[in-house]
N, C-alpha and C positions, 0 to 999 in steps of 0.2 A: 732797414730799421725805420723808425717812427721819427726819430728822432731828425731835426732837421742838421745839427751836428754833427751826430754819431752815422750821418746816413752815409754809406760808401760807396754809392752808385760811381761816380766817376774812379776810385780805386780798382773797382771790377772790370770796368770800361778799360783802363790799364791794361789789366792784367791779361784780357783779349786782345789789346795791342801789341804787348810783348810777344805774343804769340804770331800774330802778324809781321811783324819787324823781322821774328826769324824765319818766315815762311820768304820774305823779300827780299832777305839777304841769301838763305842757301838757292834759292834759283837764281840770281843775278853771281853769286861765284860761281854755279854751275854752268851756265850760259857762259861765263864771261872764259871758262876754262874748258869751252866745246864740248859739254858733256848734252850728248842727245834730249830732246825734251820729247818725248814722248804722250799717247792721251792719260795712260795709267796713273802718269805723277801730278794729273791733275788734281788726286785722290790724295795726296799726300797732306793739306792743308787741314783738312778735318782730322786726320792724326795726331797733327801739331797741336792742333784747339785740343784737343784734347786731354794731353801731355801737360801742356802751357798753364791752362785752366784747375789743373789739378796741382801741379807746382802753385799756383798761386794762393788754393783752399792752403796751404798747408804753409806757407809762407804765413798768411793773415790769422792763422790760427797759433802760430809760434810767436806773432809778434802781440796778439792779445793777451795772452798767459802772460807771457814776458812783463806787456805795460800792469797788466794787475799784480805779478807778484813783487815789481819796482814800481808802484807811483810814482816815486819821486827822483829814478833816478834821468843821469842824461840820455838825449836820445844817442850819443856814440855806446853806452852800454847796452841800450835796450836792443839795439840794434847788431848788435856783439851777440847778444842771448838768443836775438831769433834766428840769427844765422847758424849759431852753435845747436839750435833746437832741431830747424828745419833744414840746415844745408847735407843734411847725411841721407837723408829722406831722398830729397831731392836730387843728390849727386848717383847713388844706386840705382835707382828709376832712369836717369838719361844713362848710364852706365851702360847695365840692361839691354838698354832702347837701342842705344847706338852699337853694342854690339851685335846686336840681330841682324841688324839691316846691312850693317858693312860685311858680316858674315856671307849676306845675301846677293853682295856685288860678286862670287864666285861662281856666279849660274853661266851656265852659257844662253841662257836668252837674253838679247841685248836690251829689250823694254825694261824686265825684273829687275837686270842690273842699274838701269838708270834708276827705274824707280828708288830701289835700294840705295841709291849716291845720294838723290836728292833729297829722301825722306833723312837718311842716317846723318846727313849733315847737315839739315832745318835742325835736329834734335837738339846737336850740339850749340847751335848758336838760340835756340831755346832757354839750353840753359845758361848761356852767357847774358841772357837778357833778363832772365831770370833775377841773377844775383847783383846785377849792374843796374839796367832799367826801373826792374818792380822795387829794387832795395830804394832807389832814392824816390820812388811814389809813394812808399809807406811810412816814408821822414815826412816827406810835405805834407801829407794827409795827418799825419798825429801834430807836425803844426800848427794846421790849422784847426784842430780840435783844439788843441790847447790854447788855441786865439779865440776857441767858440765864435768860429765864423759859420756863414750856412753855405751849406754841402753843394747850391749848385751858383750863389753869386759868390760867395767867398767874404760876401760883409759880414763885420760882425754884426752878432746877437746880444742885444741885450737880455740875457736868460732872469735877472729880476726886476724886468721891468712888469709893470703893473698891467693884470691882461683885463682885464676888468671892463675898460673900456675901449676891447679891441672888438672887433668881430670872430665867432669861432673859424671860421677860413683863414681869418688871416693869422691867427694864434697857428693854427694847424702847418701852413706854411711858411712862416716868418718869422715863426717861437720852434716849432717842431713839437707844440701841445694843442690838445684844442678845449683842455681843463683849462681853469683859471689858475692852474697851479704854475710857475717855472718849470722846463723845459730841464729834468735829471740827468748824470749820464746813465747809460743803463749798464748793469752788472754783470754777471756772468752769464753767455748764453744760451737761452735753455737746451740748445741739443747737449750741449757740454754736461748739461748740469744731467738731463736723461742720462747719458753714456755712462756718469762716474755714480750717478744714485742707484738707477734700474736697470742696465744693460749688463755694466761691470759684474755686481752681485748674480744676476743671473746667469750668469756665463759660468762663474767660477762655482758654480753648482756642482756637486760631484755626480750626480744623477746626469746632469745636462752635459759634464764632461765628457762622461761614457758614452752618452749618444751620439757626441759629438766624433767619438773617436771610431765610433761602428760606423756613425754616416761615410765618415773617411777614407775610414777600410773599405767601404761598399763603393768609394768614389776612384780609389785607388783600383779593385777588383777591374771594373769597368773599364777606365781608361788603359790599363794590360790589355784586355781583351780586345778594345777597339785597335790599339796598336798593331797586336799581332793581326787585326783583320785589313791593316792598311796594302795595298798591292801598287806597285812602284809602275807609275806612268802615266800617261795623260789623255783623256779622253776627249777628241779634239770638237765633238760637237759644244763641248763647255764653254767653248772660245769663239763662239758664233753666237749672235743670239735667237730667242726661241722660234721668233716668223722669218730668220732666212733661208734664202734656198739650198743650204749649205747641208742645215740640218736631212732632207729628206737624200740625198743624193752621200753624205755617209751613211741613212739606215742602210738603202739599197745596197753599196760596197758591202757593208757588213753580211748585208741577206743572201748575195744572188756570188758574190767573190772572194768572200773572206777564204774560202775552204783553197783556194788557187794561190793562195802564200804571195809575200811579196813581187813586186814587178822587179823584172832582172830587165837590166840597160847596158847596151853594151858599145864605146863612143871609139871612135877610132883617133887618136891625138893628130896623124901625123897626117899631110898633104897627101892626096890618092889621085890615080891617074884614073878615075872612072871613065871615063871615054876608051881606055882597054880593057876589051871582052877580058882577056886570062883576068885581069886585078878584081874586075864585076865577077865571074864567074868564084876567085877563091875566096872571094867576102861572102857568097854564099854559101860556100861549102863551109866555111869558118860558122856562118848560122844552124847550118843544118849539125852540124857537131856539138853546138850548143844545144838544142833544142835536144 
């Protein structure tokens, strides 16, 4: 925002915190409770942004509505409303999340599995940080609006003071206007105001519902199809990458030995007297009756 009050740069800055804070908690329990760390879960942090970031659109979206339909009330209500808006959202989505991944600790690859441990439990202490951490950022943040302090020193503003004889830089940064006018809060914002004018109405089109429902159906067709074209197993050059030597020496298996079926091995458990011809001589009879 413009506004040097209403600007929420350090809220969002948060709200990437919070997401951090759980990525450094579930590997530090994970660690702390010997669970493998593997390169894959290196991947699991950008998940978390992800998750985290999107909890917190929806967090600062329930707690705006909230402050515009109570102006005036306390922040222990407003704060009661955003949770009762956004915590259902939000609990479903890690719900969801975490059970995918702990489902996921059933693999027998031991990497997936870790992966799966560490991601499925960053999620959850995601959203412990969620409703703990980012809840009490969105109290001091609307404190300080209502202290009309500025966004990155935290001094107040005086928002009627006379700009007249400011410079427009310093209005722009130090009022949050670079008119001569005071420094407004601002209203509802416009994507909201898009969604509920021109999106809403469009959607609820009966024309546009139908399409909407054939798109569906053709979306639904598709993914049957793709299912039943799915074939169970793993193709090992995917797990190499494209310039190792890995890849040319499976085409070749595939080209010149696939038609030869599996290699048959056959280990002898127990202590062998090799050094007597009879034990040498029935181990290869034992071969030759194999073959």
């Amino acid at each position: 925002r413009l506004s040097c009050i209403r600007n929420n740069i350090w809220l969002a800055s948060c709200g990437v915190l919070s997401s951090g804070l759980a990525v450094l908690s579930s590997f530090g329990l994970m660690l702390f409770c010997g669970v493998p760390f593997v390169v894959t879960v290196a991947n699991a942090p950008f998940l978390i942004l992800g998750v985290g970031v999107d909890d917190m659109f929806i967090m600062i979206a329930s707690w705006e509505q909230s402050s515009r339909k109570k102006e005036k009330s306390s922040v222990k209500s407003l704060l009661a409303e955003t949770y009762s808006e956004a915590a259902l959202s939000v609990t479903i989505t890690t719900l969801t999340d975490v059970l995918a991944f702990f489902i996921g600790t059933w693999t027998a690859f031991p990497s997936v599995r870790s992966f799966c441990l560490y991601t499925g439990t960053a999620f959850v202490f995601c959203y412990v940080y969620t409703l703990t951490f980012f809840g009490a950022v969105l109290v001091l943040n609307h404190k300080r609006e209502q202290g009309n302090r500025h966004w990155l020193t935290c001094m107040p503003v005086d928002v009627g003071k006379d700009q007249a004889e400011n410079s427009c830089l310093y209005n722009a940064c130090c009022l949050g206007s670079c008119s001569r006018q005071p420094s407004q809060p601002e209203g509802e914002h416009p994507m909201s105001i898009f969604f509920r004018k021109y999106y809403g109405p469009f959607v609820t089109n009966k024309w546009i519902k139908l399409l909407m429902v054939l798109l569906y159906g053709a979306y639904l067709g598709g993914s049957i199809y793709g299912c039943m074209q799915i074939r169970e197993g793993i193709d090992l050059r995917n797990l190499a990458n494209d310039d190792s030597y890995v890849i040319p020496y499976y085409d070749d298996d595939e080209k010149y030995f696939s038609t030869f079926g599996p290699r048959v091995m056959v280990v002898i458990t127990e202590s062998v007297d090799y050094w007597n011809e009879s034990v040498r001589l029935g181990i290869e009879s034992c071969a030759q009756n194999l073959e």
